[in-house]
N, C-alpha and C positions, 0 to 999 in steps of 0.2 A: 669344205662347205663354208658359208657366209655365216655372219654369228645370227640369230635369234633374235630378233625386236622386243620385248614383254612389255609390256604397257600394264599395270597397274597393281594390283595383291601385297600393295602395303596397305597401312592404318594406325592410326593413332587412338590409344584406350585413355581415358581419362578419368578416374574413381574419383571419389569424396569420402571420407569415412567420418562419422561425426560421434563423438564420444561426450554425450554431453552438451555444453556451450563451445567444446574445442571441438573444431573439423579441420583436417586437414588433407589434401591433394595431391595428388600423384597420376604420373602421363611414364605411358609408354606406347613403345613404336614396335610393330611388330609387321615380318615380311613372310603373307604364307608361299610362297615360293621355293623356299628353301631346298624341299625336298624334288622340287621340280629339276630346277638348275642342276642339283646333282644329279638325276638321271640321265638327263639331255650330257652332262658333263661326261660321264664314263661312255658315253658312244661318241666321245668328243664332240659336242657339238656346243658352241657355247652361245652364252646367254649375253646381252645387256639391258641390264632392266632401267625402264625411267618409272617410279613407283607413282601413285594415282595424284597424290600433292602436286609431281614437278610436268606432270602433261601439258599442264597448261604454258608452262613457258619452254619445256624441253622439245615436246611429243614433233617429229618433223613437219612441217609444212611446204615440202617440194616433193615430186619424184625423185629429183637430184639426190635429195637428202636421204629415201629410203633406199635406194641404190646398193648399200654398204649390205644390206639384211637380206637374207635369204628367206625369212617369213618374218610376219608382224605378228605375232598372237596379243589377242587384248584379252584379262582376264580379270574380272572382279575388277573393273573400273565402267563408268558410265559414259550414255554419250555426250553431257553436259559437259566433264573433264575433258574432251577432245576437240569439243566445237567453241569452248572459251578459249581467246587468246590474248594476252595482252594491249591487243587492239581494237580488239570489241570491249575488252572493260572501258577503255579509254575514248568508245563514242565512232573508230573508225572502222571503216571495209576491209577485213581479212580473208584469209582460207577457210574455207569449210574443210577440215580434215575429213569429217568421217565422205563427201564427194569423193575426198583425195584419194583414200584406201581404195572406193569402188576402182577409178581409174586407173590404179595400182594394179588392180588384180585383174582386171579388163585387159591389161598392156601384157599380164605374163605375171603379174608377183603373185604372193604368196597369203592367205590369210585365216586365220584362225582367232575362233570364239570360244574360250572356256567358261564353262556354268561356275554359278556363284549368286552371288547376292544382289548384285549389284553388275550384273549379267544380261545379256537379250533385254526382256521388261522390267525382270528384275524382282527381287520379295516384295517390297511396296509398290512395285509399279516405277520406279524412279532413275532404273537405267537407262530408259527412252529410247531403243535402239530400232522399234516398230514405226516401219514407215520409211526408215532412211534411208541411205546411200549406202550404209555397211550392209544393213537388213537386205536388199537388193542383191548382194550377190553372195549372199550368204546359202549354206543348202537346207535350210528349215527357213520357217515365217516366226515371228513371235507374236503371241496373244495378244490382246489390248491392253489387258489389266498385267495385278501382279502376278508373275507365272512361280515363286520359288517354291516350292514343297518339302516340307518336311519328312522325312520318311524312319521314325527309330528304329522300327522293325525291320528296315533294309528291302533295297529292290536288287534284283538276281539279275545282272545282264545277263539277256540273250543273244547270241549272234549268228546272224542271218549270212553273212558273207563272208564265209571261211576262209576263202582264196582271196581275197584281196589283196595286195600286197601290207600294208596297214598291221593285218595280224598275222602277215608271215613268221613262223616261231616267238609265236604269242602262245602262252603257254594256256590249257583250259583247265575248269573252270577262272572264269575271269570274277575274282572277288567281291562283294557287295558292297552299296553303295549306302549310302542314309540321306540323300535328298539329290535333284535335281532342278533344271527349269523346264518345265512343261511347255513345249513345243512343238507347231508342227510341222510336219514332213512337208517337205515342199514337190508337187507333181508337177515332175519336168525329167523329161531324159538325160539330162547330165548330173542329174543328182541320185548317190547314192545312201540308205540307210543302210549302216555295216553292223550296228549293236544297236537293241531294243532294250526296255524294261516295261514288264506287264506290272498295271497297277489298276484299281476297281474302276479310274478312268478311261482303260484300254490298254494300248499299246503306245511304247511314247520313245521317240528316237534319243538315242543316247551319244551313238557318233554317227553323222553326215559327215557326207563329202560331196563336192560339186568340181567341175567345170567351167571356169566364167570365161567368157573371152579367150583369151589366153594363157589364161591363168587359173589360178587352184583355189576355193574355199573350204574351211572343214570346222566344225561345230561341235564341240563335246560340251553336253550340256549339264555336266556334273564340273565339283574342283578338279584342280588339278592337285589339292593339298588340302587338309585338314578345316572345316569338320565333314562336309558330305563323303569326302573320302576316307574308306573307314580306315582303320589301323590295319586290319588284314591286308586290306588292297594298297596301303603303301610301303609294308614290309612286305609283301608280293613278289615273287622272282622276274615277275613280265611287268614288271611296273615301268621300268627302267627302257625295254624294248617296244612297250609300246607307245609311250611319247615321243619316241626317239623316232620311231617309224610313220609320227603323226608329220613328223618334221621333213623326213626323208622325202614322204610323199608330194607332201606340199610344193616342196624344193626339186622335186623329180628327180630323186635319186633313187628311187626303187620305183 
């Protein structure tokens, strides 16, 4: 199989501690990802990630260029990070990437949205991904506002569609979660909801999958890594098999 496109799930933390009239600073860089890449990695499938900072001058701007990738997943990055490019800071006419992905996935590629922060609308609202070109062939809509949810007390996936391929030797119960982005279901017959979670707001899709064109979309609207994924679910035995088959799918290998 083709390697993996990851588009975002880095960050930069920056403290101050102040002791007094002395303060001093400290940065670090941290990639939740980690435990992603090794699941996908033991079902061999690999990753190369351009982390949220380098989109702007990395992220491809051709089909040519996505060519190499078997899926794009964007994950915990915005769609401000996709649609700057060096060209528009500079005053001139560029690509609209997130256009690019639709026509991507219209021709036959592959594409995936993982929940997070900074995800579909996103905790403050500041993902921006309602309304546009990726939203369009995505298999959920996003809200107006901010959609992230906290959840400590944990929400129980349910799953509605046992045979799918997706969660073939997926193991059950599939472990709890502590937040999501609050989505909905998109009604259209190429779109499937494969896992739910009931919350005082109803019912709320957790993994979609669609049909575009030619091609594949598929929406988990929780992490892929740490904190909405609890410690349970990523020392989990199906953790590993069911990313891996989020990939397969996509890429129509199962």
């Amino acid at each position: 199989m083709k390697p993996v496109l990851l588009a975002g799930e880095t960050f930069h933390v920056t403290s101050f501690a102040a002791k007094g009239y002395e303060v001093g600073a400290s940065s670090r860089y941290s990639n939740g990802a980690e435990r992603y890449i090794k699941g996908l990695a033991a079902h061999d499938i690999a990753v190369v990630q351009i982390g949220g900072e380098r989109c702007e001058s990395e992220f491809p701007t051709t089909i040519e260029a996505l060519a190499p990738y078997s899926t794009v997943v964007l994950s915990d990055v915005g769609a401000l990070s996709l649609l700057y490019t060096p060209q528009t800071r500079a005053g001139r006419r560029s690509v609209n990437r997130l256009a690019l992905l639709r026509e991507w996935v219209e021709r036959g590629g592959a594409l995936m949205m993982a929940g997070g922060y900074c995800s579909f609308q996103g905790i403050d609202g500041l993902a921006m991904f309602r309304g546009t070109d990726v939203e369009e062939c995505l298999p959920i809509e996003c809200f107006p506002g901010p959609d992230g949810m906290e959840a400590p007390e944990g929400l129980d996936p349910v799953v509605d569609e046992i045979d799918h391929p997706i969660l073939a030797g997926v193991p059950s119960p599939i472990p709890y979660v502590l937040g999501m982005n609050r989505v909905a279901a998109r009604a259209s017959t190429d779109t499937k909801t494969l896992i739910r979670c009931g919350h005082r707001h109803g019912q709320m899709p957790l993994l979609s999958v669609r049909d575009y064109g030619a091609g594949r979309s598929l929406a988990w609207m929780t992490d892929i890594g740490p904190h909405w994924l609890s410690e349970d679910f990523m020392q989990w035995s199906g953790y590993d098999l069911l990313m891996a088959n989020m990939i397969r799918w996509l890429a129509r290998e199962i």
